[in-house]
C-alpha positions as CSV (number, residue, x, y, z in Angstrom):
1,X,113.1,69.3,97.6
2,X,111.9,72.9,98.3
3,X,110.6,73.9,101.6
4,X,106.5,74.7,102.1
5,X,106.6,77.6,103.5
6,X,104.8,78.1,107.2
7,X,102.3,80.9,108.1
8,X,103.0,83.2,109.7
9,X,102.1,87.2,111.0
10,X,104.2,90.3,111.6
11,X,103.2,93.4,113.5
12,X,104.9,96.6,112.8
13,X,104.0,98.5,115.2
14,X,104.3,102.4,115.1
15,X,104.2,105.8,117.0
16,X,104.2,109.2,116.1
17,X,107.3,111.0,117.0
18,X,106.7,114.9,116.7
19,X,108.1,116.9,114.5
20,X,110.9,113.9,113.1
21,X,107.8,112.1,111.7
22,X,106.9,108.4,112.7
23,X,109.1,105.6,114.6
24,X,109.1,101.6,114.5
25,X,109.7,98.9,117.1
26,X,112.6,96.9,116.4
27,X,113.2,93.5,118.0
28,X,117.2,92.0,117.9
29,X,116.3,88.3,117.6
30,X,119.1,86.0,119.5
31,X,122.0,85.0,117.7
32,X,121.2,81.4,118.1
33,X,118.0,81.4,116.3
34,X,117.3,79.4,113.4
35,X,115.5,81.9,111.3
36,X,117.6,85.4,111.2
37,X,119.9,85.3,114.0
38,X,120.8,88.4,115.3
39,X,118.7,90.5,112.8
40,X,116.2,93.5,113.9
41,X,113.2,92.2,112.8
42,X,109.2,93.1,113.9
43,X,107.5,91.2,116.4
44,X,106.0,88.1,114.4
45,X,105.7,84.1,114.4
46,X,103.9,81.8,113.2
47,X,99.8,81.0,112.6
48,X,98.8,78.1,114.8
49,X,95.8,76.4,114.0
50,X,94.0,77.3,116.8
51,X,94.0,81.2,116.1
52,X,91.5,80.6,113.5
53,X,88.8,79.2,116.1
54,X,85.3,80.3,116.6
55,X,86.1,80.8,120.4
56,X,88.5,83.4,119.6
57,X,86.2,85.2,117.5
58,X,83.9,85.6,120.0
59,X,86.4,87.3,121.8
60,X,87.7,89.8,119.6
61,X,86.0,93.1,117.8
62,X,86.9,94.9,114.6
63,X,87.1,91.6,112.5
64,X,84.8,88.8,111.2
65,X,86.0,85.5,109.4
66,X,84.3,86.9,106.1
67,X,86.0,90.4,106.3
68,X,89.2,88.9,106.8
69,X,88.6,86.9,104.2
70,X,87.5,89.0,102.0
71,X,91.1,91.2,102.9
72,X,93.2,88.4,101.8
73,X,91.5,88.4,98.3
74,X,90.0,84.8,99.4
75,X,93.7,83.1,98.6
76,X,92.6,81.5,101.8
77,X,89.9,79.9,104.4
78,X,87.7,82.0,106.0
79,X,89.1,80.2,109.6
80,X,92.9,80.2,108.5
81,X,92.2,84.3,106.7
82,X,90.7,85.0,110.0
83,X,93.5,83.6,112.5
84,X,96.7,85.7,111.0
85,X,94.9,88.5,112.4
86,X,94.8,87.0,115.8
87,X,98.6,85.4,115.4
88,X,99.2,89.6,114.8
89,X,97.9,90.2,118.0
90,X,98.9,87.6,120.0
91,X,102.8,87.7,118.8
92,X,102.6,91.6,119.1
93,X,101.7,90.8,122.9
94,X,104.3,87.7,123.6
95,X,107.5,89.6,121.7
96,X,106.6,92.7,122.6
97,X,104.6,93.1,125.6
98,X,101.8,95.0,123.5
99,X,98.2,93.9,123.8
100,X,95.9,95.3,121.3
101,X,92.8,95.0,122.7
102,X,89.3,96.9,124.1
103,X,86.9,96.3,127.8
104,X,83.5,95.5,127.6
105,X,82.9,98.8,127.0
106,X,84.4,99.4,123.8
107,X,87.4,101.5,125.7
108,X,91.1,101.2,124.5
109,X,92.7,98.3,127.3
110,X,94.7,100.2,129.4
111,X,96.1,98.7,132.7
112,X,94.4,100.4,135.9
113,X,97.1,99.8,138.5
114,X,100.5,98.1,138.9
115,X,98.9,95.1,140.0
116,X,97.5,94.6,137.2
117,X,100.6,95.4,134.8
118,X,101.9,92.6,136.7
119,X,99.4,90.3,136.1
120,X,99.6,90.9,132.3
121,X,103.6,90.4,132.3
122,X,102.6,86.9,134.0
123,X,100.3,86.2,131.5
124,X,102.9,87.3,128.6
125,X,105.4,84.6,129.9
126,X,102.6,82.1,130.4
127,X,101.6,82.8,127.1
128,X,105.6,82.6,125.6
129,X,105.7,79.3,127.3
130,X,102.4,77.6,126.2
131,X,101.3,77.4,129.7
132,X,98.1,79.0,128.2
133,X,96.5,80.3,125.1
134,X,95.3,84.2,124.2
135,X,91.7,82.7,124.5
136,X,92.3,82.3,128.4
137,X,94.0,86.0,128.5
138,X,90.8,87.4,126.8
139,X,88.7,85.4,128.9
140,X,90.0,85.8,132.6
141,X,90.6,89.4,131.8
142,X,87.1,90.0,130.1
143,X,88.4,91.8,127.3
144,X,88.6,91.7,123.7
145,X,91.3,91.3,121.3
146,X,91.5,94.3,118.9
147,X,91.3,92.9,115.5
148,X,90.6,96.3,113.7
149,X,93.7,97.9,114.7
150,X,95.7,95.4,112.8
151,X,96.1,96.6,109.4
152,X,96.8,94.4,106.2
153,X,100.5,95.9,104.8
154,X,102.4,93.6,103.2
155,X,102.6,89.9,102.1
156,X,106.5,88.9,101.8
157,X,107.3,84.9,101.3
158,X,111.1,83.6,101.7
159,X,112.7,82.2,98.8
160,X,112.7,78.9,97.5
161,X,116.5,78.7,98.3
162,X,116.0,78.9,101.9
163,X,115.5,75.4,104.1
164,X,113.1,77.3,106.7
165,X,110.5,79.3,105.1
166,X,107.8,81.7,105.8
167,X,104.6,82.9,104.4
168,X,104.1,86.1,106.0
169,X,101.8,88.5,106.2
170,X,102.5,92.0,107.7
171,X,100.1,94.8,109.7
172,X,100.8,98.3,110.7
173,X,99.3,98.8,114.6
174,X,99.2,102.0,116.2
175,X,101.2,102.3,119.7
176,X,98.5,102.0,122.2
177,X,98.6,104.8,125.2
178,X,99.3,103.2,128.9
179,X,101.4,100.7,127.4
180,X,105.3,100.3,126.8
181,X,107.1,97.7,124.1
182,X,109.7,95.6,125.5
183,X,111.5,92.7,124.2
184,X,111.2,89.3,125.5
185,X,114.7,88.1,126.8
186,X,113.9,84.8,125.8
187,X,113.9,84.8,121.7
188,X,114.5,88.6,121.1
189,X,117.7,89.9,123.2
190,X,117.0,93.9,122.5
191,X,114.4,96.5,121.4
192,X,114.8,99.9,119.9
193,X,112.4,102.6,118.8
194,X,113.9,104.1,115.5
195,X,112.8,106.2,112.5
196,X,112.7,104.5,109.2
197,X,115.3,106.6,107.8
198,X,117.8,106.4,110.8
199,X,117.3,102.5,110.9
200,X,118.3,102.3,107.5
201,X,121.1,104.4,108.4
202,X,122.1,102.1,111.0
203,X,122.2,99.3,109.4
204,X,124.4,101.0,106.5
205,X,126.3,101.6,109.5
206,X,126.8,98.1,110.6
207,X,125.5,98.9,114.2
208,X,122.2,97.1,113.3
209,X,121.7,94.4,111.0
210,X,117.9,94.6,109.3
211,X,116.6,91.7,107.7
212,X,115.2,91.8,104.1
213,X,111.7,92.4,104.4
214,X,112.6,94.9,107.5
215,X,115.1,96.4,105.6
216,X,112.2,97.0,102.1
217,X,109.2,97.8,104.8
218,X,110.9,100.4,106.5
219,X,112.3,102.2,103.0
220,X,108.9,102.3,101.6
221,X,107.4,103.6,105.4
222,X,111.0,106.4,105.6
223,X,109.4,109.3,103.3
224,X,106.0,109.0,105.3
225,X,105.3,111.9,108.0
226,X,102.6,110.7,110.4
227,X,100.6,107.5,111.3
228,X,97.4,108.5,109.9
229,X,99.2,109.7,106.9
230,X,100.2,105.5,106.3
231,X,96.3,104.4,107.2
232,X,95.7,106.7,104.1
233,X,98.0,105.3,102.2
234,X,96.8,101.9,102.8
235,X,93.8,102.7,100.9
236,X,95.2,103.2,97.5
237,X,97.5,99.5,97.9
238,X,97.2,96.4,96.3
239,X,98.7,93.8,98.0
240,X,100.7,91.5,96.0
241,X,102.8,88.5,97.3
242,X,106.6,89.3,97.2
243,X,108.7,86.1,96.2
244,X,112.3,87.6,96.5
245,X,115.0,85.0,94.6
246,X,118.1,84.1,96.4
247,X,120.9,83.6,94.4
248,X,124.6,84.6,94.2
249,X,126.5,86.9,91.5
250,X,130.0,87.2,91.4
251,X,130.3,84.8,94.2
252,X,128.1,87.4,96.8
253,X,124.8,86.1,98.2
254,X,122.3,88.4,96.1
255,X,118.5,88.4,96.8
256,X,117.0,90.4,94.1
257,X,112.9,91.5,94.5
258,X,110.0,91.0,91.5
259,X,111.0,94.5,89.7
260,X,114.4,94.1,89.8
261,X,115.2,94.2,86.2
262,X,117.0,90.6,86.5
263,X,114.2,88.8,88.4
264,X,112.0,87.0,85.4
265,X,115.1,85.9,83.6
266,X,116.6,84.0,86.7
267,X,112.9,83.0,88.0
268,X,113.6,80.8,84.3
269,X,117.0,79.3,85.9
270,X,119.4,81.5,83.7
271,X,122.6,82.4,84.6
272,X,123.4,86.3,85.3
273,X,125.3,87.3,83.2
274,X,126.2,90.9,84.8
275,X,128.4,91.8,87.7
276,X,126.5,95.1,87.5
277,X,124.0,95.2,90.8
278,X,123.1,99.1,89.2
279,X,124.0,101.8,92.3
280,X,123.8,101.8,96.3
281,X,120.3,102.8,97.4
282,X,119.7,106.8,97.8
283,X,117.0,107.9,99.6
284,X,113.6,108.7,97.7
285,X,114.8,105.5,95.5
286,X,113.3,101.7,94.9
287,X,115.7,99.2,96.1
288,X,115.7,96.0,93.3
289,X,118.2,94.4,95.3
290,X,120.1,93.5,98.3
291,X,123.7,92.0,98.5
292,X,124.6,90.3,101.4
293,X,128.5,91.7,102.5
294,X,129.3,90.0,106.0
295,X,126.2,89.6,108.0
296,X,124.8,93.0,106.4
297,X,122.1,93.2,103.9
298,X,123.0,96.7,101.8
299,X,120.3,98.0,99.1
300,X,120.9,98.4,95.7
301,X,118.8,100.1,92.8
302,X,119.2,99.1,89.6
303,X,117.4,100.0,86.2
304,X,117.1,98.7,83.0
């Protein structure tokens, strides 16, 4: 029986690196984690019910139920459109140590002293261990959560293949000043700043290992100079869900994307016929596919 997928947000969080053009935050999940073990991935989990409450709204700025809503092309609630934003922000914080968030006075949070960096790392492992919520954070604190500098990127789902499943969708968030992204210890083991380009490099390399929607995110972010230059960007998109199929061809584990050339004809349950996965991905090119070659995903582009 195939899987219901969960919800679930992703933050990919970015900085401008001068002149070698923007970077990403990278987080190494452990290697005894259910979901993509061992892969560099962006900070992300999943929706919980209570993100969506009218508490938390009161707390936050930059975002109402009916804009987000509205975003999602009303494919969902208002309550459940509204809560991936604050899932973004609050997984952002617990994986990453990044709060996106503003004072009472509509300034960028910042921390004032070391006492109170302190107190926010307490409140990230309270928060990692469900000893309390992001409403209490934004409460106690008297600040509010940043909704507006999440940015709707992406919608990915995993394929039907897969026994654990995830309906995801991703934001681009601007590095906040005064503030420095660290992995967790506890579910991510390592955290890299990288260029789109080099990452894919690396993992090409074998010293990283990206996972499929990392790897296609940060191909379609490598030719892009600057930050605002991706806002821009953002305003010519139409978001579509991506359904990637799993499947294997010539006995490798092939996970081929909506334009790949093959997708409608094995979305019908035929049988490939080809052994040809087209060429290796080159820069400035649309990867179709990816073929899984021990523990590394590697890009291909094939055309009709």
């Amino acid at each position: 029986m195939m899987t219901i997928p969960k919800k679930a947000a992703t933050a990919i969080l970015l900085r401008d690196c001068v002149p070698k053009g923007i970077e990403v935050f990278l987080l190494k999940r452990h290697e005894k984690s259910s979901f993509m073990g061992g892969n560099f991935v962006y900070p992300g989990g999943k929706v919980d019910r209570e993100d969506g409450s009218m508490e938390l709204c009161s707390y936050s700025r930059g975002m109402t139920f009916q804009d987000a809503h509205r975003i999602f092309g009303k494919t969902l609630s208002r309550e459940e459109s509204f809560a991936h934003w604050i899932a973004g922000i609050r997984e952002l914080f617990e994986e990453a140590g990044v709060l996106l968030a503003y004072d009472r006075k509509g300034n960028p949070f910042k921390y004032k002293n070391e006492e109170d960096r302190l107190r926010f790392i307490d409140y990230r492992d309270r928060l990692h261990t469900g000893r309390i919520d992001i409403c209490h954070i934004a409460k106690e604190s008297n600040i509010l959560l940043a909704l507006d500098q999440l940015h709707y990127y992406a919608h990915w789902i995993t394929p039907e293949a897969r026994s654990e499943r995830f309906d995801t969708r991703f934001f681009l968030a601007r590095h906040p000043e005064g503030q420095e992204a660290n992995y967790d210890r506890k579910e991510t083991i390592e955290g890299i700043w990288l260029s789109p380009k080099k990452a894919l490099e690396e993992n090409l390399n074998r010293k990283i290992a990206l996972s499929p929607p990392t790897l296609k995110t940060l191909e379609d972010l490598s030719p892009v100079k600057t930050i605002d230059d991706v806002f821009t960007s953002l305003k010519m998109n139409v978001i579509r869900p991506i359904l990637p199929i799993l499947t294997k061809i010539s006995g490798e584990p092939t996970l081929l994307f909506p334009w790949d050339p093959e997708y409608e004809a094995l979305k019908k349950g035929e049988i490939s016929s080809s052994t040809n996965h087209g060429r290796p991905s080159q820069p400035g090119d649309t990867t179709t596919r990816l073929i899984l070659r021990e523990g590394i995903w590697y890009p291909y582009c094939r055309v009709k």
